[in-house]
N, C-alpha and C positions, 0 to 999 in steps of 0.2 A: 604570502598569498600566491595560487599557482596563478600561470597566464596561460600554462598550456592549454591548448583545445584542437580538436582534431572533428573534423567534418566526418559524422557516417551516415550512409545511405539508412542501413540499417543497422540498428546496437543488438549487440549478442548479448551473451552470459561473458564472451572472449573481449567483445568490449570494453566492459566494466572493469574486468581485471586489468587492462590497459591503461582505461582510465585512473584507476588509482596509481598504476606503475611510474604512468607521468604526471600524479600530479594534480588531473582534470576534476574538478568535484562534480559527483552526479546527481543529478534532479528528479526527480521520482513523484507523482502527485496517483492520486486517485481517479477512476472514471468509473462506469456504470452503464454506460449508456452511449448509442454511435454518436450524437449529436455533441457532447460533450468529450470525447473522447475524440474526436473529429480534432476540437478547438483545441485538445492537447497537445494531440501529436503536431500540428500544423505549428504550432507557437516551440516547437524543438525539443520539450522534455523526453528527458533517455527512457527512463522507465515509466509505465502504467501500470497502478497496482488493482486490480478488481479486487475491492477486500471487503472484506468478510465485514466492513464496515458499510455496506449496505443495508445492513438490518436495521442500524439506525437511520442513516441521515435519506435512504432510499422509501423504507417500511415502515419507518416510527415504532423500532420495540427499544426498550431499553439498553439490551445489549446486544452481544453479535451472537448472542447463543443461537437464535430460533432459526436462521434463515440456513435453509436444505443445502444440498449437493444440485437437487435439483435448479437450484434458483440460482446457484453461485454458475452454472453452465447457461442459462438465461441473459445473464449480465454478461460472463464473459463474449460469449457468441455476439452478443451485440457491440462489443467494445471494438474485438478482431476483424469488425467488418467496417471499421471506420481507420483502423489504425494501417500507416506505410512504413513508417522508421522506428517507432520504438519500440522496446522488450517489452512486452505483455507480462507480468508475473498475475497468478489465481491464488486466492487463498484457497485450501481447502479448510472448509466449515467445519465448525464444534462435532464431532460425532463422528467423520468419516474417516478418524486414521488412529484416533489414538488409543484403540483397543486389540488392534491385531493390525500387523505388518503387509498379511495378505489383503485386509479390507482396505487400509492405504491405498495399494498399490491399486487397488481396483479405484478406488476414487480416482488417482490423478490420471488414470486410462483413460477414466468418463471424460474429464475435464480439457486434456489433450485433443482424446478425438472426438469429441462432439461440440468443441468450441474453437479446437484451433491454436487455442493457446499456445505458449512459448513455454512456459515454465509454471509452477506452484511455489506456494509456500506454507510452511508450517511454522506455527508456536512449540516452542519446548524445547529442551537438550536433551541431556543422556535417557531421561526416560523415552522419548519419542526416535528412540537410536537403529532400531531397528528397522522401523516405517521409514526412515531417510531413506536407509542402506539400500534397502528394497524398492522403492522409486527411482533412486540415483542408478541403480544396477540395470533399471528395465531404460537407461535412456533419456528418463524425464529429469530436466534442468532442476535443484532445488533452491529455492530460499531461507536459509532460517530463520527465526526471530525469537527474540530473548529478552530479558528484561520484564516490562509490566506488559504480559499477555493476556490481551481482553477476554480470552477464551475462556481464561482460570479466575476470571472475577471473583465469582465466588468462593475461592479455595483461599485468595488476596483479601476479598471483604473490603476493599477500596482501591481507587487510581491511583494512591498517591506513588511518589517517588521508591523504585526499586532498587534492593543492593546497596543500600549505604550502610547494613554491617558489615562486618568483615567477611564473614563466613560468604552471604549469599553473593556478595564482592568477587572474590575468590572462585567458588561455584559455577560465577558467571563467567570469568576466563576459562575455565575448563572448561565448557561448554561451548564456545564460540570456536576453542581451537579444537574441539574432537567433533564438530560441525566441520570446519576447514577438512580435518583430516578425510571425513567420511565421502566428502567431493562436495559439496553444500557450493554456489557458487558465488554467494554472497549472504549477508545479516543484517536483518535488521534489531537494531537496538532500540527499542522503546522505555522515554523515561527513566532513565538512570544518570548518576551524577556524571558531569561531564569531564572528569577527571577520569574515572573510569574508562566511560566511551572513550577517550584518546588514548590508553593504557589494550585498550581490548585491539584497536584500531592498528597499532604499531607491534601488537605480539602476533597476526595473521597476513598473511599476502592476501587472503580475499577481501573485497570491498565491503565497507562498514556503514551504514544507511542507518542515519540515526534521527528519532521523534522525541523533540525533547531530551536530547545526549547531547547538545552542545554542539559549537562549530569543528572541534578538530579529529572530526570522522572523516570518510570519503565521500559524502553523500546527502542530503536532504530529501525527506519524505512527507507530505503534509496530505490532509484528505482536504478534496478539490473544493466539496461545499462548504468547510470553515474558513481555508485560505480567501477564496472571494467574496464571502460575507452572506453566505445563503443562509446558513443558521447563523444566528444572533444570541443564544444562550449558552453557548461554549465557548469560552473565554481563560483556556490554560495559558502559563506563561508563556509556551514556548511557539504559539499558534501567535503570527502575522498575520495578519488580514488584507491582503493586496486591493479590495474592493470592498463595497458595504452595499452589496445587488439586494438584501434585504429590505433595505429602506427606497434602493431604486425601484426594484421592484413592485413593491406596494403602493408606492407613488403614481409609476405607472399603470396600474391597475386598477386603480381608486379613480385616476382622471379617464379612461377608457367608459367603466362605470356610470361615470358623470357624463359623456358624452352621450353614451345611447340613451341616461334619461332624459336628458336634454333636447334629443334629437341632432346634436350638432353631427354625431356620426350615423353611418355615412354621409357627407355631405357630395353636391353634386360630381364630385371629380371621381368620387367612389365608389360609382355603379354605373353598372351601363344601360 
């Protein structure tokens, strides 16, 4: 287990790579929002991912297919104005990169300059290779991710467990190191066996950020309203629950409620 930990004002992309050099595992959650994003960054996590998991736990759609370029520069922009020390990573959304390298590139322009962002991130390997190439060359920081991409739902046809044949096993290492090579300045691994993940983790120098890949990556990644218990019907193995704000929540909501029909609120101290 490392011990090492090093104080930064602010975490880079140059960061992270440190951070796994010595050792430091990185913390990575979810935000959406400045209020929330606020209580992130204040509480020390390295990374803030604005992901493309808005659509759910933000929108209530099913998956992360619907929500725009537009709306993913909406969330970001409000994250960047709450945040002082950690990396900002955007996803870019279903649609805006993985048909042409040039449309890519114009998305993560948007997303840089109209939110401020730090860096982007994309789902997919070798086929999405180009759209890297052409981001990374104009400047903009990348992220990859691999493994169970919620973007390909339907090409997957379920969340379960990715890469435990051989074939897409194999596949998956290739891909993580022709990420490396392309400039990529870190991956995330979603859902795959965590023998793998420490296998993908020891064949790259970049840092390996893993959901459901098990302890022996460089990183941890959780989305912010499962980890503290705001949705209550998602229940993977690999999701901790630090808090259960659903049932507080509602508790407090429900006695508020009770108060004003009661009249007990306002009471006298509560108006002037």
């Amino acid at each position: 287990m490392s011990t090492a930990k090093k104080e930064y004002k602010r975490v880079t992309v140059k960061s992270l790579v440190d951070m796994k050099a010595t050792g430091e595992k990185i913390s990575m959650l979810t935000a959406y929002d400045y209020t929330m994003a606020k209580i992130v960054d204040g509480a020390g996590v390295d990374v803030i991912l604005v992901g493309d998991s808005a659509s759910n736990v933000m929108a209530g759609h099913e998956t992360t297919l619907p929500i725009t370029l537009d709306q993913m520069i909406y969330h970001a922009s409000s994250v960047i104005r709450a945040v002082y020390r950690a990396l900002v990573v955007v996803d870019l959304p279903f649609g805006s990169y993985q048909s042409d390298p040039k449309e890519a590139l114009r998305s993560a322009i948007r997303i840089m300059k109209e939110s401020g962002a730090h860096s982007v991130k994309l789902e997919g390997g070798k086929e999405i290779k180009d759209s890297i190439k052409r981001i990374i060359n104009a400047g903009i920081p990348v992220m990859g991710h691999l493994g169970l991409t919620p973007q390909s739902i339907y090409k997957f046809g379920t969340y379960t467990v990715r890469a435990k044949e051989e074939q897409e096993a194999k596949q998956l290492i290739e891909d993580a190191k022709m990420l490396e090579k392309v400039g990529c300045f870190a991956i995330v691994l979603e859902k795959i066996p965590a023998k793998l993940a420490k296998q993908v983790a020891d064949s790259v120098r970049i840092p390996i950020i893993g959901i459901g890949a098990g302890g022996d990556v460089d990183g941890q990644v959780l989305v912010l309203h499962d980890m503290i218990g705001m949705t209550h019907e998602f229940n993977p193995r690999f999701l901790r629950r630090y808090l259960n704000l659903y049932e507080e929540m509602t508790s407090a909501i429900s006695q508020y409620v009770g108060d004003v029909k009661s009249l007990d609120f306002p009471n006298d101290n509560e108006q002037y």
